[in-house]
Structure formats: C-alpha cells, structure tokens
VMD Tcl script that builds the backbone (N, CA, C; Angstrom):
set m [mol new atoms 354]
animate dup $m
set s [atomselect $m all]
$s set {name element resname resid chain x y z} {
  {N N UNK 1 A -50.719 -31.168 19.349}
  {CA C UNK 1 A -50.552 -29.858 18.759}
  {C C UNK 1 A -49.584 -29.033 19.608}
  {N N UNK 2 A -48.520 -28.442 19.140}
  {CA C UNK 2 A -47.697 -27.997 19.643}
  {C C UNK 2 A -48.320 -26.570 19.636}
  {N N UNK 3 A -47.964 -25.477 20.723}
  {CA C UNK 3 A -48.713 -24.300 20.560}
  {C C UNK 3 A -47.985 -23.525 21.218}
  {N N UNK 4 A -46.280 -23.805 21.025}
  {CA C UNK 4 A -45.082 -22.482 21.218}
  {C C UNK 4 A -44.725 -22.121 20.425}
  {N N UNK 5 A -45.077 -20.220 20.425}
  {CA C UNK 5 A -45.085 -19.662 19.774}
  {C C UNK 5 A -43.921 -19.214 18.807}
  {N N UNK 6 A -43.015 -19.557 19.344}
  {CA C UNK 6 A -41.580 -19.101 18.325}
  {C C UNK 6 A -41.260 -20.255 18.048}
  {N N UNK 7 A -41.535 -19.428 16.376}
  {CA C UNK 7 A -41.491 -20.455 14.963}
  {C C UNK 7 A -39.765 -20.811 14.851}
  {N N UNK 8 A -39.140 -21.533 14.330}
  {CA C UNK 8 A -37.912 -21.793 13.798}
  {C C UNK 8 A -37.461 -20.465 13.297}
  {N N UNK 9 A -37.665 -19.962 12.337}
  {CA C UNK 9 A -37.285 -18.756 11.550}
  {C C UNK 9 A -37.290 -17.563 12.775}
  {N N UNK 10 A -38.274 -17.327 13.583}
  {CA C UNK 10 A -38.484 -16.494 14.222}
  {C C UNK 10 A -37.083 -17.024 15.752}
  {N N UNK 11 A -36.763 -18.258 15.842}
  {CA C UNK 11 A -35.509 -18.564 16.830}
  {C C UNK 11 A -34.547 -18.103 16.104}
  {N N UNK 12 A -34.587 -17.839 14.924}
  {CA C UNK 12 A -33.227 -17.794 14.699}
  {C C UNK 12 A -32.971 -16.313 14.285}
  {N N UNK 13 A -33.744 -15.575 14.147}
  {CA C UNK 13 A -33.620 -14.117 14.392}
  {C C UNK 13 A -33.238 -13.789 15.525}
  {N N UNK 14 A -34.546 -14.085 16.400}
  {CA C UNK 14 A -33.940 -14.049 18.014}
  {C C UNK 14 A -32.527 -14.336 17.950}
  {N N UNK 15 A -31.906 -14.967 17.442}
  {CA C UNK 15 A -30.149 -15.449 18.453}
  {C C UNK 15 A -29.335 -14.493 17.778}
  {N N UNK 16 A -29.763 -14.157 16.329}
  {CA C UNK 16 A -28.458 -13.061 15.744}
  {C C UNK 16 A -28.951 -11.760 16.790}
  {N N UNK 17 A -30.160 -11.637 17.401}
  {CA C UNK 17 A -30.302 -10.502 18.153}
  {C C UNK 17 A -29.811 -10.596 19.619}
  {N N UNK 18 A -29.112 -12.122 20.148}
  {CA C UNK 18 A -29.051 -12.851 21.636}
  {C C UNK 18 A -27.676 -12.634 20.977}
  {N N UNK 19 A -26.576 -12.717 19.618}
  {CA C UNK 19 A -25.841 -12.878 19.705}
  {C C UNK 19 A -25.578 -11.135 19.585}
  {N N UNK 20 A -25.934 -10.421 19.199}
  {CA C UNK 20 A -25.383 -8.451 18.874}
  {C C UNK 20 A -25.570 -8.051 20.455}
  {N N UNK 21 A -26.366 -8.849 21.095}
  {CA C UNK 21 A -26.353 -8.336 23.185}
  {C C UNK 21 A -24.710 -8.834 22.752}
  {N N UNK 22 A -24.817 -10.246 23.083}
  {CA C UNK 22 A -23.528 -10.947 23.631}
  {C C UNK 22 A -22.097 -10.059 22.937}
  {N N UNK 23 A -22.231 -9.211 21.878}
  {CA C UNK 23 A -20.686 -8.488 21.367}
  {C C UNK 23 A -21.250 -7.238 22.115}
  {N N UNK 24 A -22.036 -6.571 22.353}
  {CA C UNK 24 A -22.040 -5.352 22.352}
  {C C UNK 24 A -22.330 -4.790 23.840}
  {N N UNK 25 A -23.627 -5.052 24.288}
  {CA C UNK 25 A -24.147 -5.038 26.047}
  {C C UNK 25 A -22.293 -4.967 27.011}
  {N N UNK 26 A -22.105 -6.111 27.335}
  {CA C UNK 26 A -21.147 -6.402 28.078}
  {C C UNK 26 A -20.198 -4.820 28.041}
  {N N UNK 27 A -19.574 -4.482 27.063}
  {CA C UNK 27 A -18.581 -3.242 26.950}
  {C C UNK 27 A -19.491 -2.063 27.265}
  {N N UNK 28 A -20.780 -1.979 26.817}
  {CA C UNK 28 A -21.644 -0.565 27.025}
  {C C UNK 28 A -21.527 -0.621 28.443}
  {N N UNK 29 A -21.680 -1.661 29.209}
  {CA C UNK 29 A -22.031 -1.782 30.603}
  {C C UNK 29 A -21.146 -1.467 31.489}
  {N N UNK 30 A -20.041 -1.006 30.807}
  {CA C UNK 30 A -18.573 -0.654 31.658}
  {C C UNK 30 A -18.538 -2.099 32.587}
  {N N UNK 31 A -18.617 -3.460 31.967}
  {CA C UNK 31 A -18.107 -4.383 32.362}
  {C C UNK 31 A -16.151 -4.861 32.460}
  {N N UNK 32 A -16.098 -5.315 33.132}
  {CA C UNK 32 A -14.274 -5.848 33.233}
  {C C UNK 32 A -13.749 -6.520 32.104}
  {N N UNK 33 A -12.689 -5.805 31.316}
  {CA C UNK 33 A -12.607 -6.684 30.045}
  {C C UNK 33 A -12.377 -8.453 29.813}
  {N N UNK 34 A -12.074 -8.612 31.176}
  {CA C UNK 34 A -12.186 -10.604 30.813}
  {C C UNK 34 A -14.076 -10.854 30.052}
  {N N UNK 35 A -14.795 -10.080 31.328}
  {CA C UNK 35 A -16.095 -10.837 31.092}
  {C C UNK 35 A -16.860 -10.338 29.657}
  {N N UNK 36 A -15.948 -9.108 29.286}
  {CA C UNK 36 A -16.353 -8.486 27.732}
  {C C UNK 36 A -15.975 -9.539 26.675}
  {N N UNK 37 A -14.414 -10.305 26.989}
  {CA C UNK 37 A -13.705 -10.980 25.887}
  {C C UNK 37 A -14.690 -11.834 25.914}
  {N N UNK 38 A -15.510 -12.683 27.014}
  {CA C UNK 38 A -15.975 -13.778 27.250}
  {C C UNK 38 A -17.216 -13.941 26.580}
  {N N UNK 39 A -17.891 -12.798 26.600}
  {CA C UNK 39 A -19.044 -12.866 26.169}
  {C C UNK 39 A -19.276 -12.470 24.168}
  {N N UNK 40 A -17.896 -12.016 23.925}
  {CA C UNK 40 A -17.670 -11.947 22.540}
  {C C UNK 40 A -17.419 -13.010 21.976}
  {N N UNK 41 A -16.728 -13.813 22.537}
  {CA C UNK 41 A -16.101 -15.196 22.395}
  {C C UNK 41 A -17.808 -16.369 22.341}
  {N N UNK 42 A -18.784 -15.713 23.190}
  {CA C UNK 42 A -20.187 -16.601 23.327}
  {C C UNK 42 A -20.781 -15.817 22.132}
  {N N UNK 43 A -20.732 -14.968 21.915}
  {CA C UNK 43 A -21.724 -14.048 20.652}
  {C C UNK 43 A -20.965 -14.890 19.258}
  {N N UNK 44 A -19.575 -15.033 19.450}
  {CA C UNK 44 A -19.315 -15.748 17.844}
  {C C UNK 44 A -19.537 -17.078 17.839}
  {N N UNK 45 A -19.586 -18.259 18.760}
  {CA C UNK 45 A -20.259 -19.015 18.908}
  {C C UNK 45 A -21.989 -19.091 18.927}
  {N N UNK 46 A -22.451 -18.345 18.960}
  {CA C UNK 46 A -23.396 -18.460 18.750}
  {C C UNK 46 A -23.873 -17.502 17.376}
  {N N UNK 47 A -23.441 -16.842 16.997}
  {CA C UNK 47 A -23.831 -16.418 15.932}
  {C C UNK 47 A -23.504 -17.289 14.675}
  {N N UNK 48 A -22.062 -18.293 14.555}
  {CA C UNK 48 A -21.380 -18.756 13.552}
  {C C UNK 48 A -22.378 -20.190 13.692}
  {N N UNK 49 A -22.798 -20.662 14.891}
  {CA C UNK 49 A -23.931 -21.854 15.312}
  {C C UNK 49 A -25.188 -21.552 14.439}
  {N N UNK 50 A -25.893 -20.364 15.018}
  {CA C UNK 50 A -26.745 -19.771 13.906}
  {C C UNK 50 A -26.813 -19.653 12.375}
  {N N UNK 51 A -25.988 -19.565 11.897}
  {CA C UNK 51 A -25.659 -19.346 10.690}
  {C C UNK 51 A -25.652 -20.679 9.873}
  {N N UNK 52 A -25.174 -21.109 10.642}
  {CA C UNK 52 A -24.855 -22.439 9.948}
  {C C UNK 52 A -26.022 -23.618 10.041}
  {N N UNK 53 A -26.829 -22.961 10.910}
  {CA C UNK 53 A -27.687 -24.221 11.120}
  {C C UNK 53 A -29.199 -24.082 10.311}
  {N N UNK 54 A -29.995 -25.415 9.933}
  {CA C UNK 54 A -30.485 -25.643 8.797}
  {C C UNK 54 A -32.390 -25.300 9.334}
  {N N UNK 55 A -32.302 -23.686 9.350}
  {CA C UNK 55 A -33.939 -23.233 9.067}
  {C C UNK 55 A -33.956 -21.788 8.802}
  {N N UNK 56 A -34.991 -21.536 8.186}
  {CA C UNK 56 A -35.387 -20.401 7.204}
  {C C UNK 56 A -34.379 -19.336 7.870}
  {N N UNK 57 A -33.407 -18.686 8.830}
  {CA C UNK 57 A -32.894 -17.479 9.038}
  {C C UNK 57 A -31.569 -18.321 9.300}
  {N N UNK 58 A -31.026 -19.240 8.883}
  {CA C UNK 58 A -29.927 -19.941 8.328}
  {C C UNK 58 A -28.753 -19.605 6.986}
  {N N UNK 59 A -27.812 -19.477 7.189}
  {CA C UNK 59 A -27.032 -18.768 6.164}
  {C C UNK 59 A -26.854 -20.460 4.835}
  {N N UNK 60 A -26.255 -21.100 5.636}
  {CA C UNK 60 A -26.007 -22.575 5.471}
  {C C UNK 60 A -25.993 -23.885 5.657}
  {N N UNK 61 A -26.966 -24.436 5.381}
  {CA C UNK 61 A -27.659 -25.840 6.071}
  {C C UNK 61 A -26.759 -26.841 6.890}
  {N N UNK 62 A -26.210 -26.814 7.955}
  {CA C UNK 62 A -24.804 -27.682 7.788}
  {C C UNK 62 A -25.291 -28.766 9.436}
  {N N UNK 63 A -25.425 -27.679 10.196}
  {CA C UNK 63 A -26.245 -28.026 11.259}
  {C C UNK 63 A -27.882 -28.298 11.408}
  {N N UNK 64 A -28.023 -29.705 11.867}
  {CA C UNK 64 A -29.249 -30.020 11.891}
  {C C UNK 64 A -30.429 -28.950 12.853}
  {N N UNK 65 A -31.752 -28.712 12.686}
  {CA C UNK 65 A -32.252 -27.714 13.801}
  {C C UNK 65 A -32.634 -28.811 14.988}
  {N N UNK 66 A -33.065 -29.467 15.275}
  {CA C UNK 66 A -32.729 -30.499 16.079}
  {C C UNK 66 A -31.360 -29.918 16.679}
  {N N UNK 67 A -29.961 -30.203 16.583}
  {CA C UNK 67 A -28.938 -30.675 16.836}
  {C C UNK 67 A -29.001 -28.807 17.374}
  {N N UNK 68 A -29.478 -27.918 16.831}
  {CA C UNK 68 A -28.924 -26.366 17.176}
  {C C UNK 68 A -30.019 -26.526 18.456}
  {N N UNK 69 A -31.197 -27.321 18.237}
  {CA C UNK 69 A -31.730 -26.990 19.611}
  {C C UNK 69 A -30.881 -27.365 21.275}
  {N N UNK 70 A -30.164 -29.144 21.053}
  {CA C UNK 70 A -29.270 -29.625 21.718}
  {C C UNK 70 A -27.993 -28.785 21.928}
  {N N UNK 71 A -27.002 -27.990 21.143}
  {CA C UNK 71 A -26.332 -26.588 21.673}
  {C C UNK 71 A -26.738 -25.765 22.239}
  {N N UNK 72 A -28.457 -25.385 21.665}
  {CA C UNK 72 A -28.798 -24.431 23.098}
  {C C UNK 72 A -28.639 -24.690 24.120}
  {N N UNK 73 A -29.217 -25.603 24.811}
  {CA C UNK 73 A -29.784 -26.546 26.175}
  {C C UNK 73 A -28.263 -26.237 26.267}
  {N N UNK 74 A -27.418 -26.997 26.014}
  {CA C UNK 74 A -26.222 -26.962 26.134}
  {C C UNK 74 A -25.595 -24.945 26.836}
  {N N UNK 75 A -25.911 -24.611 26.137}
  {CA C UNK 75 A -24.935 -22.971 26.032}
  {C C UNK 75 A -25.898 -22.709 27.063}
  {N N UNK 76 A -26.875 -22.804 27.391}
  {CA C UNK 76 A -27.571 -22.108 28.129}
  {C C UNK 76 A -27.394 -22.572 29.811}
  {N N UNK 77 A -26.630 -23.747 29.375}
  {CA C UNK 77 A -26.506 -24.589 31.075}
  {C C UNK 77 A -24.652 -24.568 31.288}
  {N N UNK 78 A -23.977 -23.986 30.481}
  {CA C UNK 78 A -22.805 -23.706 30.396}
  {C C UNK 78 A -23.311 -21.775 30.974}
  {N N UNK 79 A -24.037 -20.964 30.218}
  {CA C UNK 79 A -24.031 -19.711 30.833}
  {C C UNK 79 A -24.488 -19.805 32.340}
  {N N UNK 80 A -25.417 -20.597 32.842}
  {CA C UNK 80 A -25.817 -20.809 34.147}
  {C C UNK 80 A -24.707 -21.258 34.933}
  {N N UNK 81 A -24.117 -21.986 34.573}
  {CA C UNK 81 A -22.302 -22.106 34.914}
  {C C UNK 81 A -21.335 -20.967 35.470}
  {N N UNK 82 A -21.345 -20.137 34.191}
  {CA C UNK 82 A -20.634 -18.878 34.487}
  {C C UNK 82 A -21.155 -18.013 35.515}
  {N N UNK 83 A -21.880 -17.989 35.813}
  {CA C UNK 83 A -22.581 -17.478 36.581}
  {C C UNK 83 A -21.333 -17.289 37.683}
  {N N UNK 84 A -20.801 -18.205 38.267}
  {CA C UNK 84 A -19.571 -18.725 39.667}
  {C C UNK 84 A -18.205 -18.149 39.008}
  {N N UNK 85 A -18.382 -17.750 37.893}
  {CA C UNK 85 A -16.949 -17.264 37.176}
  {C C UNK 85 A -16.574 -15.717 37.680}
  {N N UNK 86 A -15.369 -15.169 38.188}
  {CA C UNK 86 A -14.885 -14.568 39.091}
  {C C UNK 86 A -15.193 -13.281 38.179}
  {N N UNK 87 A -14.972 -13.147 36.492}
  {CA C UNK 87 A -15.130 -12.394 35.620}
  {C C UNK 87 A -16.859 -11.676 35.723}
  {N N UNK 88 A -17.896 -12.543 36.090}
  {CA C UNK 88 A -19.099 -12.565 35.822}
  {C C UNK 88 A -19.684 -12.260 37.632}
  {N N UNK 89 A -19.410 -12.898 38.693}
  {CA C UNK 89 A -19.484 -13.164 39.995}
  {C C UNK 89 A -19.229 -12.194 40.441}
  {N N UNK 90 A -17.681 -10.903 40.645}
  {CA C UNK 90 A -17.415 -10.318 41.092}
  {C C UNK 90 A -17.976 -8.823 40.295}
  {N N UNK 91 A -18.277 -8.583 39.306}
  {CA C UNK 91 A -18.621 -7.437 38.985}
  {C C UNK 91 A -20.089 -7.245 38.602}
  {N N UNK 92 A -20.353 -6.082 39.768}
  {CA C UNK 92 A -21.648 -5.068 40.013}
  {C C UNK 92 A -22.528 -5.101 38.951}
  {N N UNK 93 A -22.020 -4.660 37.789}
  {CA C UNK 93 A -22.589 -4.136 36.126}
  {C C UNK 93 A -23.092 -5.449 35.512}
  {N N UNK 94 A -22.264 -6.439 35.823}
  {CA C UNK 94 A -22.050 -7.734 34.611}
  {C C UNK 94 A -23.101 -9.025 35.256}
  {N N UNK 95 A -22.947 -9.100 36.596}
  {CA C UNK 95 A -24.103 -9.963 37.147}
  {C C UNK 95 A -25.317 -9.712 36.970}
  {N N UNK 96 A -25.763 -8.704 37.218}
  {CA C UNK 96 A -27.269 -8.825 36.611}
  {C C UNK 96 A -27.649 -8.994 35.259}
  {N N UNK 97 A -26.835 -8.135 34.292}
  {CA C UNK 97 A -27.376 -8.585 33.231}
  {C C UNK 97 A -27.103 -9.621 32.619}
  {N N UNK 98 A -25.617 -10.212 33.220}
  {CA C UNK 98 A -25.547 -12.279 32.867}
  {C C UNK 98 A -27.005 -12.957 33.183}
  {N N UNK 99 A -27.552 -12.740 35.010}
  {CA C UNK 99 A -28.683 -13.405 34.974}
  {C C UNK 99 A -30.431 -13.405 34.297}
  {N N UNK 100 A -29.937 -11.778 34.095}
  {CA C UNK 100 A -31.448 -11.801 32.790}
  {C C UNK 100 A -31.454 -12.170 31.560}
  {N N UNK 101 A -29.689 -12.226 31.275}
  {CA C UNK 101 A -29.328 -12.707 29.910}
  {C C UNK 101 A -29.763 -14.398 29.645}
  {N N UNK 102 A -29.516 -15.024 30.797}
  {CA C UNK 102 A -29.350 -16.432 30.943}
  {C C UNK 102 A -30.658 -17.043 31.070}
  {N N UNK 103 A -31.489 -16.138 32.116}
  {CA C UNK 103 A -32.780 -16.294 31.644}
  {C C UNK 103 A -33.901 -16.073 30.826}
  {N N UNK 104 A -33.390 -15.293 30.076}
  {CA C UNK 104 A -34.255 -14.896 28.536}
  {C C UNK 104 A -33.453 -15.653 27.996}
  {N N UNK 105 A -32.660 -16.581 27.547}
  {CA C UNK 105 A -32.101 -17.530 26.805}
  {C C UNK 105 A -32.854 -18.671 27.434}
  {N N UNK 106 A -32.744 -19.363 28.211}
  {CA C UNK 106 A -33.994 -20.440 28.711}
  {C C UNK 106 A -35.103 -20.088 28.446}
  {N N UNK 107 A -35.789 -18.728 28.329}
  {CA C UNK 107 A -37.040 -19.040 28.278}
  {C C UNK 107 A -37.545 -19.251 26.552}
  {N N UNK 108 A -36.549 -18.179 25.578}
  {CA C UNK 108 A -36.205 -18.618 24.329}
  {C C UNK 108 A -36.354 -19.686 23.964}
  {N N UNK 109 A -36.083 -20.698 24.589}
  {CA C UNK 109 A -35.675 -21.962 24.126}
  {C C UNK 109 A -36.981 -22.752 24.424}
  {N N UNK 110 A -37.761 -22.755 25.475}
  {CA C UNK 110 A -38.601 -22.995 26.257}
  {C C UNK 110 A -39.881 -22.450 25.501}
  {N N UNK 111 A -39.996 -21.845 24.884}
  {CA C UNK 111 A -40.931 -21.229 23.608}
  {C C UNK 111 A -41.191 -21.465 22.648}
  {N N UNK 112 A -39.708 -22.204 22.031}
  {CA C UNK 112 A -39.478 -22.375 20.845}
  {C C UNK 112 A -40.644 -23.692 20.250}
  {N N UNK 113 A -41.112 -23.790 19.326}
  {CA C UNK 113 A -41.355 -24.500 18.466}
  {C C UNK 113 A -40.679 -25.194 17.482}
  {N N UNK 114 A -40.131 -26.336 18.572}
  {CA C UNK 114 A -38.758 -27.334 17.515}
  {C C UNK 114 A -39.710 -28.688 16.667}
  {N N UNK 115 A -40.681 -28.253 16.628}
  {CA C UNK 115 A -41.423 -29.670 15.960}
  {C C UNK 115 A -41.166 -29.371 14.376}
  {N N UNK 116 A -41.132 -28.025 14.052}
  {CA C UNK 116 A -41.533 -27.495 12.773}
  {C C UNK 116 A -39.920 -26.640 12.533}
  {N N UNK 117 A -39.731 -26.491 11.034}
  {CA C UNK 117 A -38.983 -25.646 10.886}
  {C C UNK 117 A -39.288 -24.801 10.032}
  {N N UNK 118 A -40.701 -24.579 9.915}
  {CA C UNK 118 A -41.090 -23.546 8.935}
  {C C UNK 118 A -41.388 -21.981 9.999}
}
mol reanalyze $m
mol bondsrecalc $m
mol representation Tube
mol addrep $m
C-alpha cells in the first residue's frame, strides 16, 4: 500500500504552481538577469513537460506519468547542479531561494504517489 500523499492530479497542480515561482520569484527577488532568464527558461520546461504529460491536470496525453516522474528526478538533480552556477552561486537574493526551491522540488517528488494516476 502506497501511502504518499500527493495524488497524480494533485503533482501536477503543484508544478504549474513550481512552474509560476520559476517565471516570476527570481525577478521579484531583484535577482541578476542571467539567473532570471535561467529560471524562465526552467519554468517553460517545466510547465510545457506538465502539460503535456498524461494525468488528470494534463493538457495532452503525450508524455507517459511514469516518464514525467523520470524528468523530475532528472530536473531536480540538474537544479542541484546549478547550484555551482556563477548566475545562482554568486548572488545574495538568488541562492537561498534556488536552495529551498530545489528542495521543495525533491521533497515534491518524494511524496508523490506515482503508483496511481488518479
């Protein structure tokens, strides 16, 4: 019995709300415009990922939910990455909230209930 609590439908709300941080946060934060472009550039990737992928808060079945769980893991160990990026590394404003960003995205994922896609 699986008994993590975020349902499929309920992940994929979460990310259009992980993806409106990723366009919007970064610029409120009087961040440096590389790490603003960067993180707009991660919000449409992940929002157009979202969209496309196949459970109830899905625009268009195209991507398997399986396969959107394997891009997370993925994006989420690519943002732990950035982390060393000079855009993200050197500015005051933008490091902390990369690392709470990065870790409320692991734990997202880590919650999720990928057995089911209802």
């Amino acid at each position: 019995m699986n008994t993590k609590p975020i349902s499929a439908k309920q992940h994929g709300i979460n990310d259009y709300l992980f993806s409106a941080t990723q366009f919007l946060v970064p610029e409120r934060l009087g961040a440096n415009p590389e790490a603003v472009k960067l993180y707009r550039l991660l919000g449409g990737n992940l929002l157009l990922t979202n969209l496309l992928t196949d459970h109830p808060a899905g625009a268009a079945p195209v991507i398997a939910y399986s396969t959107h769980r394997l891009i997370d893991i993925v994006s989420v160990a690519g943002l732990a990455l950035l982390t060393f990026h000079k855009a993200i590394r050197n500015d005051k404003r933008m490091l902390p909230f990369h690392l709470g960003y990065t870790a409320l995205a692991a734990l997202h994922i880590a919650l999720t209930n990928w057995q089911r896609k209802s």
